[in-house]
N, C-alpha and C positions, 0 to 999 in steps of 0.2 A: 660267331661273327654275324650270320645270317639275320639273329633276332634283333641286333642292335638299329635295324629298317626302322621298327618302331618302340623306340626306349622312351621308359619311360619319364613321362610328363610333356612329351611331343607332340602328343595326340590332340586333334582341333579340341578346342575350347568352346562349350555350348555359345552359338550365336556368335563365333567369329565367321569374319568374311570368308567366301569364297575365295581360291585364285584364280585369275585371271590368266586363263591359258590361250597363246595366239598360236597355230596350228597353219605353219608357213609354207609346210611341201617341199618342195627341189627350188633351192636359189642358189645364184652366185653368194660369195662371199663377201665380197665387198657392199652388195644391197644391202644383207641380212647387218651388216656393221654399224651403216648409218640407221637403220632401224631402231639397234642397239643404243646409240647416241641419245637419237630421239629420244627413246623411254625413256634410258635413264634419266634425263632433263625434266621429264612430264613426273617423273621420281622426284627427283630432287624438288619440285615448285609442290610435290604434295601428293600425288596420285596415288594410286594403290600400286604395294608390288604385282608384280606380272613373269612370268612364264614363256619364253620363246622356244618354241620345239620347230626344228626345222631337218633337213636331207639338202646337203650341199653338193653344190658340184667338184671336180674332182681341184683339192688345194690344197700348198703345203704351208704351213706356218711359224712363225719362228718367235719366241714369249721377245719381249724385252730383253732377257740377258740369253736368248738363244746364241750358239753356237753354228754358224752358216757353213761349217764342214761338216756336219751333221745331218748336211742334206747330202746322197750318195748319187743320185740321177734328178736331176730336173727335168721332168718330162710333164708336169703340170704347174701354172705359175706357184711361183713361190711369195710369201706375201710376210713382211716383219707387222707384229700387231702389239698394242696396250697389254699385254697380260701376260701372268705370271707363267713359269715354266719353259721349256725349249722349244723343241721343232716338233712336230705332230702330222699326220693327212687328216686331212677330212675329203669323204666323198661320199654317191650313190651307195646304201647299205651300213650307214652309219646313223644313227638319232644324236643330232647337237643339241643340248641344253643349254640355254641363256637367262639365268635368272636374272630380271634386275630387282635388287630387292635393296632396301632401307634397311642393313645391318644397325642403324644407330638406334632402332629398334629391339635389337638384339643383341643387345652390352657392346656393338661395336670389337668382337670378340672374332676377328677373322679365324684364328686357327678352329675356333668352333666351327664355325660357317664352313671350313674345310673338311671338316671329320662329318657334319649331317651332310655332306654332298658324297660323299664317302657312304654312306649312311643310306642315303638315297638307291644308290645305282648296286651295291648289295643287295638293297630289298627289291629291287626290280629284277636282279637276277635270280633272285628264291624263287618268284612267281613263273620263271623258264625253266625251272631244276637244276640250276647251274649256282654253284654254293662261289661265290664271290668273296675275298677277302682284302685285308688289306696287310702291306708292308710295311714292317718299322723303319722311319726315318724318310717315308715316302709319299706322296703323294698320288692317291689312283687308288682302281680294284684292281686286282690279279685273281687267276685263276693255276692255281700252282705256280709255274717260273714264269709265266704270260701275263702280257696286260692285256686286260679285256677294256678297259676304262679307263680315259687319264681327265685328270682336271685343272685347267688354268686358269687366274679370273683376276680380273682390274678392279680398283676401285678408286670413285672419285669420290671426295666428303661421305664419305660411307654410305655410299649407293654404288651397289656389285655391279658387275655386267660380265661378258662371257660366259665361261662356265666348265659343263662336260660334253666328252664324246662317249657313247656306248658303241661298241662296235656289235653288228647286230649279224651284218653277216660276213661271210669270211674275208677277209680284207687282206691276208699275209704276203699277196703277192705284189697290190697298193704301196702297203709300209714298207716293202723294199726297197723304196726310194731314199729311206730315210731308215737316220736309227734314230726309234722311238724315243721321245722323252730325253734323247742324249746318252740314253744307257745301253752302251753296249752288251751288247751279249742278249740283251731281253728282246723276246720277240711278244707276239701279238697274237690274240682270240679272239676268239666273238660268242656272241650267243650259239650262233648256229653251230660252232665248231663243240664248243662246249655241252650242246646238247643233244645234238646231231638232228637239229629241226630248226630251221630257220621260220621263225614268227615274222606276220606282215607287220610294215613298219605304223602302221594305224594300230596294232593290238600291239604295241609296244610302246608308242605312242599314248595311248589309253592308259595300261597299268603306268606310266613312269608320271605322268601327270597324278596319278591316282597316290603314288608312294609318295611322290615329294609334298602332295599335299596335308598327308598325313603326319609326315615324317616333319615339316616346318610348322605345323598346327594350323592350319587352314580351316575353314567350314567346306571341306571338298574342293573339287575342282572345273571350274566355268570354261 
């Protein structure tokens, strides 16, 4: 699974563009959305894809066909959002991924777009020593019966937005607000649990911009 980071024919293309990586810090949720909006629109009229890496404050969220008994304590808001998949946190110790990218560039092939984001946050995890995988019929990395990684993501006119969460450092006491994903029974990792070294969120930061630029075929990453 590891090597599927960079399969081939993903690799930039002599003299493709850079991406376009925006490096947000610690926001609310609700900023970081309309941001989201924005791009994508600046997408849609033509711009180049772009990259949102951001650390959210503490939030629980719910896809479109989420399940609101799935949330087990609300002790930080809870927010229903455009995207696919169920209930999720995001907080402090997490790197959020927000591609907004022009799939009609890309055969308009979503389940693809799903499995290289998949694809992505595997090879981010080789680069920690923590061997990432995925599950049939599923959505996300795991790390054995744990999700380290889950991924939800909207589309309008085939311009993405959302995306993934990495969990970077240990979060299991966060997700007990919530069952993960809607699936019982599965609990939650992170890098730092997984490798027993929690990495700063800037050198996580770094390699995952570095893999997904590779990994979508970019000339690097800006």
């Amino acid at each position: 699974m590891i090597g599927e980071a960079a399969a081939p024919g993903r690799t930039a293309a002599a003299g493709a563009a850079p991406l376009s990586v925006l490096r947000l810090g610690r926001r609310a949720y609700d900023a970081v959305l309309a941001l989201q909006q924005e791009q994508q629109a600046a997408v849609l009229a033509g711009a180049p894809d772009r990259l949102l890496l951001v650390e959210h404050e503490p939030v629980i969220t719910l896809g479109r066909g989420g399940d609101a008994r799935h949330v087990l304590a609300a002790r930080v808001p809870v927010l229903r959002v455009n995207r696919g998949g169920d209930v999720t946190y995001h907080g402090p110790g997490q790197l959020v991924g927000y591609p907004i990218l022009d799939l009609a560039r890309r055969g308009q092939d979503l389940h693809r777009y799903l499995r290289d984001l998949e694809a992505v946050l595997i090879g981010v995890a080789a680069r920690f020593g923590v061997r990432g995988e995925r599950r049939p019929g599923l959505t996300g990395v795991w790390v054995g019966e744990a999700k380290l990684a889950a991924i939800g993501v909207g589309v309008r006119r085939w311009v993405a937005m959302h995306g993934f969460a990495l969990n970077v450092a240990d979060l299991r006491r966060e997700f007990g607000m919530i069952v993960p994903c809607g699936l019982a029974g599965t609990g939650v990792t992170s890098l730092e649990e997984a490798s027993g070294r929690r990495p700063s969120m800037a050198e996580v930061e770094e390699v995952t911009a570095d893999v997904f630029a590779s990994t979508f075929g970019y000339g690097g990453a800006a």
